[in-house]
N, C-alpha and C positions, 0 to 999 in steps of 0.2 A: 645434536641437541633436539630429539623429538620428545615433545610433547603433544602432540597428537591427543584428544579426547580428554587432557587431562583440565582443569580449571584453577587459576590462582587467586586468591586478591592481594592484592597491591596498598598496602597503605600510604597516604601521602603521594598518592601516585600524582597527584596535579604538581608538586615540586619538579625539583632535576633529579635526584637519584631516583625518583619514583616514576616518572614517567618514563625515565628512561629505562629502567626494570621491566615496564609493564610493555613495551615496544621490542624488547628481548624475547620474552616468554611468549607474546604475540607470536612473532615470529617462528618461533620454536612451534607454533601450531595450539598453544593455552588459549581455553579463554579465559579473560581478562577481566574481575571486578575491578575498576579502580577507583579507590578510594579517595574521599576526598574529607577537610571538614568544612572550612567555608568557601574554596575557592570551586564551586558547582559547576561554571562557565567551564572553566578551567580544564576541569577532570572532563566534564561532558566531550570537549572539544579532542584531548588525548585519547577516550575511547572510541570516537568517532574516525580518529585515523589510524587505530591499527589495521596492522593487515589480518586477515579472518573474519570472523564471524562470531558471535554472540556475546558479546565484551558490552560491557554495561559501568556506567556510572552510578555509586552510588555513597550516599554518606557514612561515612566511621570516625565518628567524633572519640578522641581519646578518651575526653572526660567523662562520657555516659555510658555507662557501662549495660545499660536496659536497649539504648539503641543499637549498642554493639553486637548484643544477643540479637537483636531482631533480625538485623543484617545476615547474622550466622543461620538462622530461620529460614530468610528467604534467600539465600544461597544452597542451604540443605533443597528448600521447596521447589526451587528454579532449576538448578545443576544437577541435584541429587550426590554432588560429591566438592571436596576444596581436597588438592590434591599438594599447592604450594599454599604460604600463606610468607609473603614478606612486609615486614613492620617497617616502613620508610618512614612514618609519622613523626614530627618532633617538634620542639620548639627550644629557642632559646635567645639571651640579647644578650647584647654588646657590655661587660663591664669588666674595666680593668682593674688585674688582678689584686693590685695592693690596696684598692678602695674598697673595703670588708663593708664597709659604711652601707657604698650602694648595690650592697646586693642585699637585698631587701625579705623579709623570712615570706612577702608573700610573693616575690618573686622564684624562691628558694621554692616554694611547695608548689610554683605552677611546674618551673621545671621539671621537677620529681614525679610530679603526675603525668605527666606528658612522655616524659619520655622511660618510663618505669614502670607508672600503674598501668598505662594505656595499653602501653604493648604488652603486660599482663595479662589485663581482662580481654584483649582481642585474643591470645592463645589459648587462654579457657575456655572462651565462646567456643571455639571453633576446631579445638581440640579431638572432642569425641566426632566430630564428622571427618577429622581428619585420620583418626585411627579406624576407623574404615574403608579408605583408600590401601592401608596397609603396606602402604612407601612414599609416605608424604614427606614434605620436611618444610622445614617455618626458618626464614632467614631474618634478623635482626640484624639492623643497619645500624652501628655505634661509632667509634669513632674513636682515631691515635688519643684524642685525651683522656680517655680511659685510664692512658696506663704510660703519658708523659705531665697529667695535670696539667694540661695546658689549653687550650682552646678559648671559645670566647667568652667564659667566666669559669669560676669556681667550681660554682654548683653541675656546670654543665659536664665540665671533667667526672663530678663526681657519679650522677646519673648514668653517664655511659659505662663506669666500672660499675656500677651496680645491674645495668642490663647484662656486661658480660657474665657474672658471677651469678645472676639468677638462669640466663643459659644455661650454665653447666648442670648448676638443678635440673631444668625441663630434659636436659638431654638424658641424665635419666631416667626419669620419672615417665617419661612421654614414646623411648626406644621399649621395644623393638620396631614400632611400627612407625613412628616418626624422629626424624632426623632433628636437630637442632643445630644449627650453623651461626657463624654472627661475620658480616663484614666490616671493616674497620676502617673507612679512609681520612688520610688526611683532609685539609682547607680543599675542598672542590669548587669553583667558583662558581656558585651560584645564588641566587638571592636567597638561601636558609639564612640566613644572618645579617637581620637589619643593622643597615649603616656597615657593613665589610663590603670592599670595595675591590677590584678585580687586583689594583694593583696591590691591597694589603695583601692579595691571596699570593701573588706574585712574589713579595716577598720572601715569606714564608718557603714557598716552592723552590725559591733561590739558595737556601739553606741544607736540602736534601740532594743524598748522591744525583741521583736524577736530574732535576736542576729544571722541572718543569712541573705544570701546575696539572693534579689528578683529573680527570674530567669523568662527568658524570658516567658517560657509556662506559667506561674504565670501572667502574665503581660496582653498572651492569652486567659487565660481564664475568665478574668475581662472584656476583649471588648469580646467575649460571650457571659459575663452576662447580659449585657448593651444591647446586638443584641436582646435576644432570651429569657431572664423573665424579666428584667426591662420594661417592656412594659408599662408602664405609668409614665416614668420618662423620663425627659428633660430636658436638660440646666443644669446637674448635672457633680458632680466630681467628680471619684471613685479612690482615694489611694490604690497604691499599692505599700507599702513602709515599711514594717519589723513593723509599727509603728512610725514613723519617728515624724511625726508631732504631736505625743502625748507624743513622750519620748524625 
């Protein structure tokens, strides 16, 4: 897994799946933007311990799509290249499913922004600097409720099937020169989902062939495989889920 001379950014990289992405590709010899939107500390403290050199913190708010371009600016101006670009950004909260009540139409369109518009306009930004690398590839982080409607609300199922099926778009539109991957895990226990708690992930976990709970570096080393041997796949969706969707 060399990546050598190459650069990525990482969105959401101050989370679990995201910093742990960004401690992969580190290592692979990348460097490393990692992206953060409010947690600064955070992301500052993850690019300060990777291993390499020139990895930088800096902010990629979903919602503003002016500062998203700038970001892609001064990544063009700094790097001169974005070679990987992974969308770990997301958001979402707790509401159970038969209460249609409390899921709220302005909760509904933060969702959908966040995890659909965001990681839209971050591929647009940063799209034409990546089709000058001329073997880039962009991994979208989604997730089984995509495509069992389950997870921790409605809407939230429904955003991640909408990120896969706009995937399949970009993998056209964006090949020859750039890849389009999406990986899919199950409940990984991490604080993404206020109020879910190790042991509801537990559960869950206890459900799939597997019979144990996804961890983030698991999650990492799926968009790895997607960066660095899947080299002739696109527009696909790699589960990473205990089994989930077969048991």
């Amino acid at each position: 897994m060399n990546l050598a001379h190459k650069v990525a950014v990482v969105t959401g990289a101050s989370g679990g799946i995201g910093s742990a992405t960004a401690r992969r590709l580190a290592d692979a010899g990348a460097r490393v933007v990692v992206g953060y939107n409010n947690k600064q500390a955070e992301a500052e403290t993850v690019a300060a311990g990777l291993p390499g050199s020139g990895h930088r913190a800096m902010r990629i708010p979903m919602l503003d799509t002016a500062v998203i371009r700038e970001v892609a600016a001064t990544v063009e101006r700094d790097y001169g290249r974005c070679d990987v670009l992974v969308n770990s950004a997301g958001f979402t909260r707790m509401v159970p499913h038969p209460d249609l009540e409390a899921l709220t139409d302005e909760l509904i369109d933060s969702i959908f922004a966040a995890n659909v518009r965001g990681p839209f306009a971050t591929i647009r930004a940063f799209a034409p600097l990546m089709k000058r690398s001329g073997d880039a590839v962009i991994v979208n982080i989604s997730s089984v409720a995509a495509i069992t409607g389950s997870g921790s609300n409605i809407a939230y199922g429904g955003s991640k099937a909408a990120l896969d099926t706009m995937a399949l778009s970009l993998a056209r539109v964006l090949g020859p020169e750039i890849r389009v991957m999406t990986v899919s895990p199950a409940a990984v226990d991490t604080s993404f989902v206020p109020g879910r708690t190790t042991a509801m992930v537990e559960r869950v976990a206890a459900t799939t062939p597997l019979r144990r709970v996804v961890q983030a570096d698991e999650v990492a080393q799926a968009v790895m495989a997607a960066v660095t041997h899947l080299t002739s796949s696109t527009g696909w969706v790699i589960p990473v889920d205990g089994g989930k969707l077969v048991g």
